[in-house]
N, C-alpha and C positions, 0 to 999 in steps of 0.2 A: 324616361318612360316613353315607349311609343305607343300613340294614342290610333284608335283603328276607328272609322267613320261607320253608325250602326246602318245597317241594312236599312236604302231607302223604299219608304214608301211605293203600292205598287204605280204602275206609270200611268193608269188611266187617273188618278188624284194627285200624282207627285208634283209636285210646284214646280214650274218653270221659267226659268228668267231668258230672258233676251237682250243681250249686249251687241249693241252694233257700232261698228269702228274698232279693228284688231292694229291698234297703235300701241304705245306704252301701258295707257290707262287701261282699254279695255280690254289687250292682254291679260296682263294681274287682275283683273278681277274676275273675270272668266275663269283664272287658273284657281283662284281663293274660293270661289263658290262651289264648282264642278268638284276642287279637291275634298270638300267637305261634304260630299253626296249631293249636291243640289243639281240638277238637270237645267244646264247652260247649255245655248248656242251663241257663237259668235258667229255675228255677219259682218264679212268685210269686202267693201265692194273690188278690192285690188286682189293682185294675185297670191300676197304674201303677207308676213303679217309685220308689224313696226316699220312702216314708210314715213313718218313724218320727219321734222324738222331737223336739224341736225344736232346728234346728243352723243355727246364725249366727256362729261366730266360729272362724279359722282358729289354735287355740292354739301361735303359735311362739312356744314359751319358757313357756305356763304359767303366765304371771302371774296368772291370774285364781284362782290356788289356792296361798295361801301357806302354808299344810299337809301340801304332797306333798313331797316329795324331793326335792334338786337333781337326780339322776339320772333321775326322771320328766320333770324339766323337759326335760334335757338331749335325755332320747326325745321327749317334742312338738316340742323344736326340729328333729329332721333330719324326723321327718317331716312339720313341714310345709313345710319346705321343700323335700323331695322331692315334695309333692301341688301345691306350685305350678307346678314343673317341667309335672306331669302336664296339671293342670286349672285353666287358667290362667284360661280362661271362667268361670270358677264362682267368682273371686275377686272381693270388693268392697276394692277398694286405698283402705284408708282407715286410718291408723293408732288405736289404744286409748289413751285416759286412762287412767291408774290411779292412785287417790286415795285419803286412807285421811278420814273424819272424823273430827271435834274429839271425838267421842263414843268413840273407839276404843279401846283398851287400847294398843296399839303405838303406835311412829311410824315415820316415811317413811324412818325411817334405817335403821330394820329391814330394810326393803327392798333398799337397796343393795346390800348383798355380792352375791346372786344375782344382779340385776341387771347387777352385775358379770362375773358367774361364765357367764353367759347372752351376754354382748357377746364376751367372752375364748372361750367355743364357737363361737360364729357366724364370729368371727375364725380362727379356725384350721380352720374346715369351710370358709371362702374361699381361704383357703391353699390345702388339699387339691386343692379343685376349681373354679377358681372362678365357674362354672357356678354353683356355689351363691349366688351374691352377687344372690337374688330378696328380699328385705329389705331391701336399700336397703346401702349404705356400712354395712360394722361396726358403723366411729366413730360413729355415728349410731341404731344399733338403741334405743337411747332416749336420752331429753333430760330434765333437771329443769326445772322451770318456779316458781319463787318468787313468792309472792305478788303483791308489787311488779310484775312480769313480766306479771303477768292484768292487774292494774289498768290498764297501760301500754296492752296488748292491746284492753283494751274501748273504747278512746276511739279505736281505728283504724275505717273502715269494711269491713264485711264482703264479702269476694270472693262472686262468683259461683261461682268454680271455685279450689279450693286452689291456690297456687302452691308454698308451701314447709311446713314445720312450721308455725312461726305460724299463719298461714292457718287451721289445724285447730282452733286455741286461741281464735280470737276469738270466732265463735258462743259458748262456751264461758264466757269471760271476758264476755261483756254479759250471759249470765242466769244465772250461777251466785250463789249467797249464798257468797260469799269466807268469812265467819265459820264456816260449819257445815264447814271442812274445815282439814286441818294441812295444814303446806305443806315442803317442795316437793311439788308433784304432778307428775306421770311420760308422757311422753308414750311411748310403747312400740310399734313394727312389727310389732305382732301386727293380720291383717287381717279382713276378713268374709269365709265362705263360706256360697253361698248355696243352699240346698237344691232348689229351684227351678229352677236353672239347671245344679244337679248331675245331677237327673233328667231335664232335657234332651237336655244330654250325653251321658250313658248310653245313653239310650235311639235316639239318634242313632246314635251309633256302632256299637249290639250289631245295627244294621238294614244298616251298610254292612259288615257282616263276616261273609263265609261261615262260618267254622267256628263262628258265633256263632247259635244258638236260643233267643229268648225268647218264653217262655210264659207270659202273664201270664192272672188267670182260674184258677189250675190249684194245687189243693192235695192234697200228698201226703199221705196216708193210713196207710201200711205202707212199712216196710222188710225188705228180707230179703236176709241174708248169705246167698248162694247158694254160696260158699266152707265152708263149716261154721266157719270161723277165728278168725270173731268172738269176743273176751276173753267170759267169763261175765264176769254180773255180781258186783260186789263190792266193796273199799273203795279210794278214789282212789288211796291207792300203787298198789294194785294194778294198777292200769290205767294209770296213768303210768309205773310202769315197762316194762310193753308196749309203749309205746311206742318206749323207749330199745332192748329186747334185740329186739324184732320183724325175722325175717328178709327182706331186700328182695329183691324181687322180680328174677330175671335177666334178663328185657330188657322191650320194651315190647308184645309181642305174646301176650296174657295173654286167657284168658277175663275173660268179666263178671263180675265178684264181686258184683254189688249187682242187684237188682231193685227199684225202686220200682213201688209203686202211685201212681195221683193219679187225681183227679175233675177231668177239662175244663170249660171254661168252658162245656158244655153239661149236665153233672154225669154225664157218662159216666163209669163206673171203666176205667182203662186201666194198661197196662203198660212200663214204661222198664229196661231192662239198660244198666250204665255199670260202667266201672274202679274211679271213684272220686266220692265224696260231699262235700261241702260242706255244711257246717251253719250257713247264713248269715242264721239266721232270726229274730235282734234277742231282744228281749226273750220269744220263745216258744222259743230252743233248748233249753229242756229240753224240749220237747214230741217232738222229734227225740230228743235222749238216751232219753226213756223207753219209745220205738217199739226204740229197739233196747238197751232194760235195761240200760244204761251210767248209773251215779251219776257227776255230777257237782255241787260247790257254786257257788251263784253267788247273787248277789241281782238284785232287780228294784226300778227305782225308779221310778214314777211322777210325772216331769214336765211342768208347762204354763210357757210363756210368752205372756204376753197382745200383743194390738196395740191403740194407738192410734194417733192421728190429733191433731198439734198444729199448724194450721194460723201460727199465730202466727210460726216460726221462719224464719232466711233462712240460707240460704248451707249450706257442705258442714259436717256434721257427722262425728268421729271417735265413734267407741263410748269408752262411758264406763264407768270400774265405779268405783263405790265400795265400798270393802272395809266387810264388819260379820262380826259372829258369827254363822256359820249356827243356821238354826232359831229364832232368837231373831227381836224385832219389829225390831233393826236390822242385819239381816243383810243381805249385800251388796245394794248395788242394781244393774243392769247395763242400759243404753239402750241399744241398735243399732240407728242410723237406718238410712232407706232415703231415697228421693226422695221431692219434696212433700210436707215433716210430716209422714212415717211412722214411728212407732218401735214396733221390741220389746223387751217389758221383762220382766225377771226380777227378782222381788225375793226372795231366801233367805228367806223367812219362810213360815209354815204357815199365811197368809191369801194367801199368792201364787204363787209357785211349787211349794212343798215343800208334801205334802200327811200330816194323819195317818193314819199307816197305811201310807203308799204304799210304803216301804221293804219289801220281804221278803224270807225265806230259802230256797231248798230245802231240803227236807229227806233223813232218810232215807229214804224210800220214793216217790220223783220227785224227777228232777234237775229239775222244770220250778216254780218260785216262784209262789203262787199267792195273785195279786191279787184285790183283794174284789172284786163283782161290779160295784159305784158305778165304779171305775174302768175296767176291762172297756165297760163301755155306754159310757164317756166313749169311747172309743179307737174303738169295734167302732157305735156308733150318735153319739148327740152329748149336748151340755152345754144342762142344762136353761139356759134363756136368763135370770132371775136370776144363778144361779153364775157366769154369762158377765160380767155388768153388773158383780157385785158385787168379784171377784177382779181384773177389770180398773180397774175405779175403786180397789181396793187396791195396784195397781202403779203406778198415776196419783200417787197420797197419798204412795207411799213414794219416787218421783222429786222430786214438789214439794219435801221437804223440805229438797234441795239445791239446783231449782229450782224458787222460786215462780211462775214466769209457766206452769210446766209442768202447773198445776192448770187450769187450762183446756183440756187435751186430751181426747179424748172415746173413747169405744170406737171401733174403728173395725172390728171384723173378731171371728169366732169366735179361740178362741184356737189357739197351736200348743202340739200336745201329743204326748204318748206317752210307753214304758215304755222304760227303759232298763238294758239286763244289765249286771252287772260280777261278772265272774268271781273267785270265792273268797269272801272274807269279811269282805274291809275296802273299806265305801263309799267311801272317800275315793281308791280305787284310780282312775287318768285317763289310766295311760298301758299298754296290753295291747291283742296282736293277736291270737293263736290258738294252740290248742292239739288235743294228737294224743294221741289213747289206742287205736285200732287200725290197721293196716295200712289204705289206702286211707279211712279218715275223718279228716275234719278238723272242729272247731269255728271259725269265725271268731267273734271273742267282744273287739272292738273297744269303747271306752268313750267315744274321739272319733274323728271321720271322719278327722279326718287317720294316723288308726293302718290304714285300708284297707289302703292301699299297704303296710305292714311287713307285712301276713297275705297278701296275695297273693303275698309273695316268698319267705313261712315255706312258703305252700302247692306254690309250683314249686320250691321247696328238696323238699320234700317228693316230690313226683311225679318228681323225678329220683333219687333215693335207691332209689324202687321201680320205678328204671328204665323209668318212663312218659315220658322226651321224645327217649329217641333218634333220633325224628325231627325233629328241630328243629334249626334254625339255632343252632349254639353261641353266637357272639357273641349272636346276639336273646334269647339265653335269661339271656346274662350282664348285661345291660343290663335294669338296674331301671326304665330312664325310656322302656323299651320299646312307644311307642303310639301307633303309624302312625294309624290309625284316628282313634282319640281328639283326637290334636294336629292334624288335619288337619281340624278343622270350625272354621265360621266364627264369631265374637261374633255375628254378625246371625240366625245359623241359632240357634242355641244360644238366645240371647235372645227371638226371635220363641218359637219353643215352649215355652221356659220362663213368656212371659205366662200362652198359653195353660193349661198347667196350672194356674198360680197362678186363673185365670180358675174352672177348673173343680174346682177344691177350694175356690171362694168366697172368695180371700181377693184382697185389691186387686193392682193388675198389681204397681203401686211398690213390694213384696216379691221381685218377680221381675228388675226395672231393674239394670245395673250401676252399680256407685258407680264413676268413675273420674275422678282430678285430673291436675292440670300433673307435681305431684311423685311421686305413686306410680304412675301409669298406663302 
């Protein structure tokens, strides 16, 4: 049934929210309010929209972090499979490796129960709906692969185009060193997303939607509770519990409680009155918290992932990881191809990825984590071109050692980088969408893109509570996979503009390309 959004409200009483930071987070929620009649503007102080951190892999199920919790896991699993639902454009349909080496402390058997535990979810989320059945068959959410099984594999010839699992394993099996790994290894329906083609999207869409205003160029300055209501400052109970006893609002035809300032992309100071705030501003929201003296803890971490160029290779490749010990020099390694010999690579080690220092805390006296300034200029200007050479030939070195023909691949692009928030105080935190400590503000405070989608729905949970959507379509409001807009663009439109970005932040179009086979497409 398609569900149509009733006529809003006229605009001198229509509710207005304001989200600033046009990242992943405040993307998707920008697209889920505006798509539902609700009069959004996004402000994003940069020229375009999804700049942050570097994001390539769509975590259903988590494997790539055998130190979180099965319940973490359990939350990357619906949400990515609700974000396939959403943004199917933005998916690279290619299944993940997971591999542990010889050199490892564990083995492959450790793996298993979750594994398990992750198939037996996905199974019973197809039950429920089975809409959900974007993953592929249950029975199939991963496959063991036994040594013998590669060897078999490398003697077949290589497709052009996956037809089945196999398929995915042969590239895999002719240039891996079978010794440097314990076996079974894991072929696992966790897929790519592509950042590129997310920002496409977005910004496609927030152009065919009236109630939808993006401003991009335009950074806020000041905020001002023009309610007087606003919690003082003081310690996190404190304000988290405000947000549980805080009284909502009786319907939806409310003064403005917020006044933003922001400077236009002309650097005029100017003025915005809105219901309600978003704080969707990545790795700078405490910059927001400390405009309006609300403490909150979070850390910031400082990520790059490098690109090469391995002209050497044929056929479709799956992403690969190999598991090690973070921080150490055999910390995991992880390849995600693109087209034509493109990969990006993360290696957990503090010559590659993981930077000293990059880790921080807030403290008391700002909610906003304060990167040194080496990092800052990487983010805010660029990487001296050594550091470029040097960190990507260190991600080169630490792929070869499971592939040696992979020593011949070459820098091919500046790296992908940026800082990354996780709220509270444990880094290893991977699955969090947002949090509320006054009436009308919200934190989007996501740690993977596939947690958008849960913040935008904590957020319209939220705007109904304070009696901000009683004009709205009930069903459209009750339907998470609500987006007319969004679902309604085409791969070719999507794709065409997502080059073009890739084009203009200099990095090769084949970051932008979709990966699509016989079997997962």
């Amino acid at each position: 049934m398609v569900l149509f959004v009733s006529q809003s409200i006229p605009t001198s009483s229509q509710v207005k929210v304001a989200v600033i930071g046009g990242g992943v987070a405040g993307s998707t929620i920008a697209l889920r309010l505006s798509e539902l009649g609700i009069k959004t503007t996004l402000f994003e102080k940069g020229p375009s929209l999804v700049n942050g951190p570097p994001m390539c892999h769509l975590h259903a199920g988590g494997n790539l972090y055998r130190d979180i919790s099965d319940e973490q896991c359990f939350t990357l699993l619906q949400q990515s499979i609700d974000t396939l639902k959403v943004f199917r454009h933005c998916v690279d349909w290619r299944p993940t490796v997971i591999a542990l080496p010889t050199t490892d402390k564990s083995t492959p058997a450790a793996l298993l129960p979750r594994l398990y535990k992750l198939q037996q979810r996905y199974r019973e989320l197809v039950a429920d709906d089975e809409t959900n059945e974007v993953l592929g068959s249950p029975e199939h959410y991963f496959r063991p692969y036994e040594r013998e099984q590669l060897e078999a594999l490398a003697k077949r010839p290589t497709p052009k185009v996956a037809q089945g699992f196999d398929d995915w394993l042969i590239p895999v099996a002719k240039t891996v060193n079978l010794d440097t790994l314990q076996f079974p290894v894991f072929l696992v329906q966790e897929y790519g997303l592509s950042a590129f083609r997310f920002a496409a999207a977005a910004t496609l869409a927030m152009k065919s939607i009236a109630d939808c205003e993006l401003r991009l160029n335009h950074q806020i300055v000041a905020i001002t509770d023009t309610s007087g209501a606003l919690a003082p400052s003081g310690s996190l109970e404190t304000n988290d519990a405000l947000a549980t006893n805080s009284t909502p609002a009786t319907n939806g035809a409310v003064s403005k409680r917020w006044q933003l300032s922001y400077k236009d992309s002309a650097g005029a100071l100017n003025l915005f009155d809105c219901d309600y705030v978003v704080n969707a501003c990545g790795f700078r929201s405490g910059e927001i918290d400390d405009l309006l003296n609300l403490p909150r803890q979070r850390l910031v971490e400082f990520k790059a992932a490098y690109v090469a160029h391995w002209p050497d290779t044929f056929g479709q490749w799956p992403e690969v990881i190999i598991h090690g010990e973070r921080g150490t020099p055999q910390g995991m390694a992880q390849l995600t191809p693109y087209p034509n010999g493109f990969f990006q690579l993360h290696g957990m080690t503090h010559d590659i990825t993981l930077f000293e220092g990059g880790l921080v805390a807030s403290h008391a006296t700002s909610a906003q984590p304060k990167l040194s300034t080496r990092f800052l200029n990487k983010i805010e200007h660029q990487w001296p071109e050594q550091e470029v050479a040097s960190r990507t030939q260190a991600a080169v070195n630490h792929a070869s050692q499971f592939f040696p023909a992979f020593a011949n691949a070459k820098v091919a692009a500046k790296p992908l980088y940026g800082a990354q928030q996780i709220p509270g105080t444990d880094p290893g935190l991977r699955a969090a969408d947002v949090s509320f400590c006054s009436d009308g503000y919200a934190r989007a405070e996501i740690v993977k893109a596939s947690s958008a989608l849960a913040a935008s729905d904590a957020i319209l949970g939220d705007l109904k509570r304070l009696g901000l959507t009683q004009h709205l379509h009930v069903e459209a409001v009750n339907s998470s996979h609500y987006f007319p807009a969004t679902k309604s663009l085409t791969q070719q439109g999507v794709v065409q503009l997502a080059l073009k970005i890739a084009a203009q932040r200099d990095y090769s179009e084949a970051l932008a390309e979709p990966i699509q086979s016989a079997h997962t497409g």
